[in-house]
Jmol script that loads the backbone (N, CA, C; Angstrom):
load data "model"
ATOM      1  N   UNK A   1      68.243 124.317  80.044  1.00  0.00           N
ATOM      2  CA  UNK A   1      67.951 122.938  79.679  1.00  0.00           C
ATOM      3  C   UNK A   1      66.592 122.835  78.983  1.00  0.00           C
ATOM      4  N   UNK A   2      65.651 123.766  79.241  1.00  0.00           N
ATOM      5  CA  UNK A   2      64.532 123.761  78.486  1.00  0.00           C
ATOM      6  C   UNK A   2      64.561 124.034  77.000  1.00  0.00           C
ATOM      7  N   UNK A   3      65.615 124.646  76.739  1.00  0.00           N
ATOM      8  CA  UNK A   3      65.716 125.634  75.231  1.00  0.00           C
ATOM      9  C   UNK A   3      66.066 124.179  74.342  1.00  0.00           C
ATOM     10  N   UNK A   4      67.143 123.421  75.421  1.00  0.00           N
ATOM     11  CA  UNK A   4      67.436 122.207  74.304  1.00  0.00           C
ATOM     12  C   UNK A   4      65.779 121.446  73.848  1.00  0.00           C
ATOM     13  N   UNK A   5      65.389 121.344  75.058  1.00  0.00           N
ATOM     14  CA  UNK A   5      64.162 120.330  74.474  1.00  0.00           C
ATOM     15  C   UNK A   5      63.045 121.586  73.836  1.00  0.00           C
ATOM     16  N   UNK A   6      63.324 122.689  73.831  1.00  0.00           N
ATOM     17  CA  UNK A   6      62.215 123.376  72.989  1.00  0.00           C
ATOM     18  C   UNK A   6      62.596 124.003  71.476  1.00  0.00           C
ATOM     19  N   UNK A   7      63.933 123.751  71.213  1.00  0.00           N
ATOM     20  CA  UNK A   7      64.363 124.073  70.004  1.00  0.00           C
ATOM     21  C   UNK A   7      66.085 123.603  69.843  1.00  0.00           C
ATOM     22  N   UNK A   8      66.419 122.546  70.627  1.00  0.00           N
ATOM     23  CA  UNK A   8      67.678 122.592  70.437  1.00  0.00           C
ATOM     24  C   UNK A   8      67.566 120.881  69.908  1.00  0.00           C
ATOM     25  N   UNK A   9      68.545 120.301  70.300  1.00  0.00           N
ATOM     26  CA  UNK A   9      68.551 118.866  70.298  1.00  0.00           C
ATOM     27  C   UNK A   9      68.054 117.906  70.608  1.00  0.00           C
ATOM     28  N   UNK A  10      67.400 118.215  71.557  1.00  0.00           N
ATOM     29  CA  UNK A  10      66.201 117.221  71.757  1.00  0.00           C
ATOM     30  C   UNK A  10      64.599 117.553  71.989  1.00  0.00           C
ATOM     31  N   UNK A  11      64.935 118.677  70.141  1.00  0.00           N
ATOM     32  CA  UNK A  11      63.413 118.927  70.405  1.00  0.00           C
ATOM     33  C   UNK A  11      62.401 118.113  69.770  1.00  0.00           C
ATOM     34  N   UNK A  12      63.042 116.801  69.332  1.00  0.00           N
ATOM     35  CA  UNK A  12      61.232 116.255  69.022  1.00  0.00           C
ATOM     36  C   UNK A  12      60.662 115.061  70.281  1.00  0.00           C
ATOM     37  N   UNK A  13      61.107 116.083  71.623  1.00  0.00           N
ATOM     38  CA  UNK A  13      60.679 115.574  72.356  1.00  0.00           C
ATOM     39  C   UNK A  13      60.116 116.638  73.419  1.00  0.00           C
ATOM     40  N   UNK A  14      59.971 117.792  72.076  1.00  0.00           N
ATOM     41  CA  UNK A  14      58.927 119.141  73.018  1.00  0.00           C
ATOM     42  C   UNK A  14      57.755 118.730  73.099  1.00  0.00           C
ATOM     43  N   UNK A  15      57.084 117.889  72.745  1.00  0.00           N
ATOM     44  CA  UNK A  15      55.837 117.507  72.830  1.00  0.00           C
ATOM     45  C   UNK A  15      55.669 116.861  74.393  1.00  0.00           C
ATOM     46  N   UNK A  16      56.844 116.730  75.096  1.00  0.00           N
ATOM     47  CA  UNK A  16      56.109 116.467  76.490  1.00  0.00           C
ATOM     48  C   UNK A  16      56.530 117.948  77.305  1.00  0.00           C
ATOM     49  N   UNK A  17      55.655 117.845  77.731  1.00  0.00           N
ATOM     50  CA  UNK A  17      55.238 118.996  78.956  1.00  0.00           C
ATOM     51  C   UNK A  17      56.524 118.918  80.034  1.00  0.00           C
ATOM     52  N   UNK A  18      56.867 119.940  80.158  1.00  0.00           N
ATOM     53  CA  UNK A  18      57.519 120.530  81.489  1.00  0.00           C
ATOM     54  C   UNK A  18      59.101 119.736  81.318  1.00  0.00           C
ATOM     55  N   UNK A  19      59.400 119.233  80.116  1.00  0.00           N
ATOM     56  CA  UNK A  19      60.086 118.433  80.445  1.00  0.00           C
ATOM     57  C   UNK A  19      61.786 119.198  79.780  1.00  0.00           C
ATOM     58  N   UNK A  20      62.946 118.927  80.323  1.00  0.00           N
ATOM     59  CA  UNK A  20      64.089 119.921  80.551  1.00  0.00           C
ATOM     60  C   UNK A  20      65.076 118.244  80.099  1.00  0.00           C
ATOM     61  N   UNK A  21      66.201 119.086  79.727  1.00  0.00           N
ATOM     62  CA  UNK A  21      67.388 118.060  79.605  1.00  0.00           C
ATOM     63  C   UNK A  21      68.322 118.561  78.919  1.00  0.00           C
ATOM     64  N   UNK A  22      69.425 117.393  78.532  1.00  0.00           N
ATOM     65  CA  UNK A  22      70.608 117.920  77.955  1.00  0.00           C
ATOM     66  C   UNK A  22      71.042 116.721  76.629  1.00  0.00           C
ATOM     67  N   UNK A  23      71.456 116.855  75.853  1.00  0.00           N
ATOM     68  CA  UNK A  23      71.961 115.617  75.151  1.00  0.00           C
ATOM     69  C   UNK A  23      73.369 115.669  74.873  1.00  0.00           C
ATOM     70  N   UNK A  24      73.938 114.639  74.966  1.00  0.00           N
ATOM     71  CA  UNK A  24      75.280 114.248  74.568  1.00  0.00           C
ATOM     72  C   UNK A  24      75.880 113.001  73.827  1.00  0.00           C
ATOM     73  N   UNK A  25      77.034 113.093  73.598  1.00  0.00           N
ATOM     74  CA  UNK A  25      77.350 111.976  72.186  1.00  0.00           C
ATOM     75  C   UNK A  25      78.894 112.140  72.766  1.00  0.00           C
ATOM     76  N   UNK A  26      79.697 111.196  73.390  1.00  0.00           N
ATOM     77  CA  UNK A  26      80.576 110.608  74.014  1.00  0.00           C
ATOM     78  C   UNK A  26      81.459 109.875  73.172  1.00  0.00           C
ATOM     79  N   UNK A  27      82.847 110.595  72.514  1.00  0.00           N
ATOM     80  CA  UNK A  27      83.746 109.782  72.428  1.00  0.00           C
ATOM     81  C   UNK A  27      84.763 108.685  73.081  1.00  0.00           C
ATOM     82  N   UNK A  28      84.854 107.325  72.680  1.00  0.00           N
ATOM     83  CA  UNK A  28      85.560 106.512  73.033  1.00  0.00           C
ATOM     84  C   UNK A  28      86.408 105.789  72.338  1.00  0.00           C
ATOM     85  N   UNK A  29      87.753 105.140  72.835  1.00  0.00           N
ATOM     86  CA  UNK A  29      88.310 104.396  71.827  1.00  0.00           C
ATOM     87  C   UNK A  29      89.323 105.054  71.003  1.00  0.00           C
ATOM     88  N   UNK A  30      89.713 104.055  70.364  1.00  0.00           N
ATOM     89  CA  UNK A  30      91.398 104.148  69.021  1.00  0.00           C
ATOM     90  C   UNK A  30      90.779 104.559  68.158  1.00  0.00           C
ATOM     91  N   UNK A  31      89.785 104.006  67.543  1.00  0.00           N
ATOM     92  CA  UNK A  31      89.097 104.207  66.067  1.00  0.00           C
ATOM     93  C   UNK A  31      89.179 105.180  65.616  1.00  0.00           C
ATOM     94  N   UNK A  32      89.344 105.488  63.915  1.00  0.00           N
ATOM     95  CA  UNK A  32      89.240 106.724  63.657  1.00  0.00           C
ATOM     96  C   UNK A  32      88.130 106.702  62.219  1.00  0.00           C
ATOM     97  N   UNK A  33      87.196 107.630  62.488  1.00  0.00           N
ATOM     98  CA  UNK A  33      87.012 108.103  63.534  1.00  0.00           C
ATOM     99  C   UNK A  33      86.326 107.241  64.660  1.00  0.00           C
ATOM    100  N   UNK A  34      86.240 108.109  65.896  1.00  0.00           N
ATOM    101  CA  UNK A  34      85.977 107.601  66.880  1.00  0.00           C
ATOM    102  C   UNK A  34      83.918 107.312  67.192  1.00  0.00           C
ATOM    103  N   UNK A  35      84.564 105.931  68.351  1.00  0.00           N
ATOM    104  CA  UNK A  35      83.035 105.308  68.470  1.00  0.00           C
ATOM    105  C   UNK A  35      82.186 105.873  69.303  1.00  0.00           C
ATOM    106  N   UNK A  36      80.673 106.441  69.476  1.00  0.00           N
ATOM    107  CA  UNK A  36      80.438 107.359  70.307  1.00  0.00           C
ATOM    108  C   UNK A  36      79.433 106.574  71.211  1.00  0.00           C
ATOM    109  N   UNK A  37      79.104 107.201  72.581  1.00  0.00           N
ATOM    110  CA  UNK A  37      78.028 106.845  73.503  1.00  0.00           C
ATOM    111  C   UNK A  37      76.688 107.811  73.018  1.00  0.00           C
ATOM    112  N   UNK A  38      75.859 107.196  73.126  1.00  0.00           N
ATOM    113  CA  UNK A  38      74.831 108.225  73.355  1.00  0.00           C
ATOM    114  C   UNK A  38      74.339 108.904  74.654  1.00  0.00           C
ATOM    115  N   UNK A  39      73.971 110.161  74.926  1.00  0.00           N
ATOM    116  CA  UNK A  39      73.096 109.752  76.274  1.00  0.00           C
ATOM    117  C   UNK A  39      72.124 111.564  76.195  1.00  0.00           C
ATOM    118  N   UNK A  40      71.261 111.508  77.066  1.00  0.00           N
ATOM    119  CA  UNK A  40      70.534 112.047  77.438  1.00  0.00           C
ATOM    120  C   UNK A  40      70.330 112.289  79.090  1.00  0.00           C
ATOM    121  N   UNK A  41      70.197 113.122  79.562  1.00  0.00           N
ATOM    122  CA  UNK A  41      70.181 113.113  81.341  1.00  0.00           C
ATOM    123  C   UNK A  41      68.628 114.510  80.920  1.00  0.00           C
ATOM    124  N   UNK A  42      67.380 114.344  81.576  1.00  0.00           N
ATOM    125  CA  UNK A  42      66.198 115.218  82.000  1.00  0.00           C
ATOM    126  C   UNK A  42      65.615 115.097  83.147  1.00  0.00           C
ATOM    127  N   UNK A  43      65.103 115.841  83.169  1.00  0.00           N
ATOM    128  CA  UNK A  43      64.145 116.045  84.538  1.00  0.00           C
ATOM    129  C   UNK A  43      62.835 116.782  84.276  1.00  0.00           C
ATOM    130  N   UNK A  44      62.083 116.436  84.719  1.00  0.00           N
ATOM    131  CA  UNK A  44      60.008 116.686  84.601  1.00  0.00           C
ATOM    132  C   UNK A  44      59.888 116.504  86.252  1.00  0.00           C
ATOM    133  N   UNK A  45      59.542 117.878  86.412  1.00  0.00           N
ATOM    134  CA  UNK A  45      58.284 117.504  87.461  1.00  0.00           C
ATOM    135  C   UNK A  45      59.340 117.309  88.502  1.00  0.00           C
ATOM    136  N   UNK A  46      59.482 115.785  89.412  1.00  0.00           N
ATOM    137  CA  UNK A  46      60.081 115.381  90.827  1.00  0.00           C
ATOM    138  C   UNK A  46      61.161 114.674  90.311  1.00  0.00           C
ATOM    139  N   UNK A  47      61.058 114.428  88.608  1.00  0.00           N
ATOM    140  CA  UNK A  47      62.143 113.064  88.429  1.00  0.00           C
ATOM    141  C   UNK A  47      62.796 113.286  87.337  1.00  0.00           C
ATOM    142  N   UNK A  48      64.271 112.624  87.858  1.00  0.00           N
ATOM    143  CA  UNK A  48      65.330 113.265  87.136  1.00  0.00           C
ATOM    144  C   UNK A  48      65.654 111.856  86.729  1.00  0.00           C
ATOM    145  N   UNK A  49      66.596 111.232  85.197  1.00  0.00           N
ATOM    146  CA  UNK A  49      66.929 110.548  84.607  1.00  0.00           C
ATOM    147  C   UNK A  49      68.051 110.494  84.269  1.00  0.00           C
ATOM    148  N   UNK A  50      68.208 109.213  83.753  1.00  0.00           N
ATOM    149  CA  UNK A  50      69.572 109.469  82.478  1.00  0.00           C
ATOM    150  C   UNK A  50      69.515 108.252  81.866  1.00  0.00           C
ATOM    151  N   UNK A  51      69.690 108.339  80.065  1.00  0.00           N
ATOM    152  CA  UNK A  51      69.337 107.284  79.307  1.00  0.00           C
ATOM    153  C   UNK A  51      70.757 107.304  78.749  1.00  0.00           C
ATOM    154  N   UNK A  52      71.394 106.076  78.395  1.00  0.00           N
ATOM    155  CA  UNK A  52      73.134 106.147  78.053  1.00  0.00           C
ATOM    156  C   UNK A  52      72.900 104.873  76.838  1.00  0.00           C
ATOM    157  N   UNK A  53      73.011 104.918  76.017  1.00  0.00           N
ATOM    158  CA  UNK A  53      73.330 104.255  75.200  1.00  0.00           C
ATOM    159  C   UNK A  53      74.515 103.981  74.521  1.00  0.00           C
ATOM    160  N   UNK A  54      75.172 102.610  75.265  1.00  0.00           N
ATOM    161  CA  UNK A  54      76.608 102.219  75.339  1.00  0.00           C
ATOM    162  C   UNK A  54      76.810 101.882  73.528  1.00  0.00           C
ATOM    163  N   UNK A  55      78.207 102.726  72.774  1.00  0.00           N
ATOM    164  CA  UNK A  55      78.023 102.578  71.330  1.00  0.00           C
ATOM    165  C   UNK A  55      77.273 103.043  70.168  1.00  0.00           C
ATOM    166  N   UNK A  56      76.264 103.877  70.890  1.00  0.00           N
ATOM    167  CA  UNK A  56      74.425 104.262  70.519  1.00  0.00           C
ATOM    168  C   UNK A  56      75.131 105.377  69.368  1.00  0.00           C
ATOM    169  N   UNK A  57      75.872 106.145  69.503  1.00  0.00           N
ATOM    170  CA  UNK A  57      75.874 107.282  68.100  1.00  0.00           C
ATOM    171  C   UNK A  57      75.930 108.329  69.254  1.00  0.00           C
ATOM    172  N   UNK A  58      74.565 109.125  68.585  1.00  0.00           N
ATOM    173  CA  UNK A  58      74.764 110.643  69.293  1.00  0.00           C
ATOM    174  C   UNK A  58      73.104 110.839  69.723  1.00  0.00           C
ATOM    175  N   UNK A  59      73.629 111.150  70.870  1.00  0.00           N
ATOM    176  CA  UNK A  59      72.304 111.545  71.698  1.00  0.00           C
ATOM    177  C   UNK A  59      70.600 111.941  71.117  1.00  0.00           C
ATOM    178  N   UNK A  60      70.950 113.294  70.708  1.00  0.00           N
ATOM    179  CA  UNK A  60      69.574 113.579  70.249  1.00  0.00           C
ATOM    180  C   UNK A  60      68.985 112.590  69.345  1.00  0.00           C
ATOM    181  N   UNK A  61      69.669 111.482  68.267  1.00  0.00           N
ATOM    182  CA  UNK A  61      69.118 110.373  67.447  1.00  0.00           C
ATOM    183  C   UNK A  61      68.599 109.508  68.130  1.00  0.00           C
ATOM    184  N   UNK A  62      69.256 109.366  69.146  1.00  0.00           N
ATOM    185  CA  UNK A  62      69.096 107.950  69.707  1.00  0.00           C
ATOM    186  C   UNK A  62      68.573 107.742  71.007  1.00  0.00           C
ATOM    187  N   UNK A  63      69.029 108.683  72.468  1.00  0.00           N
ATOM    188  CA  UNK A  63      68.651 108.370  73.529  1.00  0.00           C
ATOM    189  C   UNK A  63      67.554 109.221  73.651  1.00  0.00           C
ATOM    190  N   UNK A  64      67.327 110.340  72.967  1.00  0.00           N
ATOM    191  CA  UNK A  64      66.072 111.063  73.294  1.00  0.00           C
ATOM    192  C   UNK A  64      64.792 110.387  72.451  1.00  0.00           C
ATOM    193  N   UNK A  65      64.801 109.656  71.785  1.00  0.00           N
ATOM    194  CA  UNK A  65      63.731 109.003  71.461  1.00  0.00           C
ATOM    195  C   UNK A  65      63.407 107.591  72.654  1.00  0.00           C
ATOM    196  N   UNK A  66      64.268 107.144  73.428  1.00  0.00           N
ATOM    197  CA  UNK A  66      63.994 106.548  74.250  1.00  0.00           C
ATOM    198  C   UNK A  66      63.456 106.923  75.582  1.00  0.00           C
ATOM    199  N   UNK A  67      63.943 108.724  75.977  1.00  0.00           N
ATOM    200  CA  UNK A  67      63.392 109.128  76.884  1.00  0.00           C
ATOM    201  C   UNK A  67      61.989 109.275  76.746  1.00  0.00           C
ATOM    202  N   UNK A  68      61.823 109.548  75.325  1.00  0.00           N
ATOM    203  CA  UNK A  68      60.308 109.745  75.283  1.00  0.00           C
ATOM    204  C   UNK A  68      59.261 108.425  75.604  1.00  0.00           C
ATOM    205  N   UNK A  69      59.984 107.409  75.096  1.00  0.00           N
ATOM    206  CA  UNK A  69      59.567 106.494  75.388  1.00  0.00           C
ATOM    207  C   UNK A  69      59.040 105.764  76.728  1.00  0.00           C
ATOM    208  N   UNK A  70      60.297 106.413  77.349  1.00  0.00           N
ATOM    209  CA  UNK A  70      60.222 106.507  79.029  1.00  0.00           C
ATOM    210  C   UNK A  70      59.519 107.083  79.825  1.00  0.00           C
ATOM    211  N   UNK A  71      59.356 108.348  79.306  1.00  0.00           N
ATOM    212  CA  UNK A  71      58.278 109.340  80.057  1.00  0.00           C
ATOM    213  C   UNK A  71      56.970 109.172  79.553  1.00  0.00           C
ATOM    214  N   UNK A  72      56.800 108.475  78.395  1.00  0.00           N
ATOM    215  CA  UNK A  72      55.005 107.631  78.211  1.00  0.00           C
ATOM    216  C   UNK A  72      55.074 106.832  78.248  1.00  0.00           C
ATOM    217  N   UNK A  73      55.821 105.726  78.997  1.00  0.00           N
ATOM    218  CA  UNK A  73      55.094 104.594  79.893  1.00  0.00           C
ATOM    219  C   UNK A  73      55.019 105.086  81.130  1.00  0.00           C
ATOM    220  N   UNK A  74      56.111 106.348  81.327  1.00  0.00           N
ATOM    221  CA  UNK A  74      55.156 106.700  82.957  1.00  0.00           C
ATOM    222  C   UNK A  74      54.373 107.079  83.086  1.00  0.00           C
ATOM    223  N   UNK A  75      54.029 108.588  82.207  1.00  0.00           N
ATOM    224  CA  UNK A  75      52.675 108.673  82.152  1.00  0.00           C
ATOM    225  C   UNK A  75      51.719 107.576  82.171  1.00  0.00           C
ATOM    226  N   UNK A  76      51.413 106.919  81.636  1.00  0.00           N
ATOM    227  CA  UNK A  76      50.898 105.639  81.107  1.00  0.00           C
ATOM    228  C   UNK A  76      50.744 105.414  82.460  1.00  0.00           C
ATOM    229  N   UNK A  77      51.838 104.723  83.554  1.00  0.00           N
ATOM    230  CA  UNK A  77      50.944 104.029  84.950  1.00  0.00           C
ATOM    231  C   UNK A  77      50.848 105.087  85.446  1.00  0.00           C
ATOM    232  N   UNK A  78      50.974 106.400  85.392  1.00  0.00           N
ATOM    233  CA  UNK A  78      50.204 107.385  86.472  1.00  0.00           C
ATOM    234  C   UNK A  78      48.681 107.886  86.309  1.00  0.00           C
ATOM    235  N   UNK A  79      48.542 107.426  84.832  1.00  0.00           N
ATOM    236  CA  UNK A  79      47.284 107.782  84.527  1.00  0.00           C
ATOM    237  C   UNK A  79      46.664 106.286  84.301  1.00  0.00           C
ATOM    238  N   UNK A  80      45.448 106.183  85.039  1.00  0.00           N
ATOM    239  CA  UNK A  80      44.981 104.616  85.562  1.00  0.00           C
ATOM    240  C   UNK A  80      43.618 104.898  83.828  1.00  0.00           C
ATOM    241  N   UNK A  81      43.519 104.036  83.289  1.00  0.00           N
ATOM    242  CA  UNK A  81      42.705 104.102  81.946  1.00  0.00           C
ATOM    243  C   UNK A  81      41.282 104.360  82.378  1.00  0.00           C
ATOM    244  N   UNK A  82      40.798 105.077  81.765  1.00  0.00           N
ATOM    245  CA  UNK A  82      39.314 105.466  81.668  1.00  0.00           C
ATOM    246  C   UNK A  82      39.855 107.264  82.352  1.00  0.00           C
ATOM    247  N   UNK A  83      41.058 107.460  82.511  1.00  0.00           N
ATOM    248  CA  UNK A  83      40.919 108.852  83.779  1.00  0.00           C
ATOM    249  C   UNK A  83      42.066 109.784  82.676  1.00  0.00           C
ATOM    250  N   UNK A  84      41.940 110.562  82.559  1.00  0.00           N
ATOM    251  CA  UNK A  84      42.779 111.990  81.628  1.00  0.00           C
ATOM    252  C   UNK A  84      42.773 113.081  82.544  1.00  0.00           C
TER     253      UNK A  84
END
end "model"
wireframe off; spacefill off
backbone 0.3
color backbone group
C-alpha cells in the first residue's frame, strides 16, 4: 500500500509522511459506458480512513486529493500554531 502512494496512483500524495493506501474507481449502473465511484481507503500512523466519492470518476483524480486535504487539516489541529 505504500508503493501506491510512493509511485503508483496516489502518488501526488507522497508528500505526506508515513502515509499508505489504495485507490479505486467503482463501476455502477446501465450506462454505457459506465458511471464510476471514486474512493480511496489509507492509513498513517493510528488512523485508518476512507474517502468515497458517490459518481466522483476515479479515485486517484478525485478522492486522493481530498485525502490530502484531510490529513492537513489534521495535521493542522494536532499541531497547535506557533509549535512545528
Amino acid at each position: 500500500m505504500r508503493a501506491v502512494v510512493t509511485e503508483g496512483t496516489a502518488k501526488s500524495a507522497s508528500s505526506i509522511p508515513g502515509l499508505m493506501g489504495k485507490t479505486g474507481t467503482a463501476e455502477f449502473g446501465t450506462s454505457v459506458p459506465p458511471e464510476t465511484h471514486a474512493w480511496f481507503v489509507g492509513v498513517r500512523g493510528g488512523i485508518g480512513f476512507a474517502v468515497f466519492v458517490e459518481g466522483g470518476g476515479v479515485g486517484g483524480r478525485v478522492a486522493v486529493p481530498l485525502a490530502i486535504r484531510f490529513l492537513q487539516a489534521l495535521d493542522a489541529i494536532a499541531q497547535p500554531p506557533g509549535r512545528l
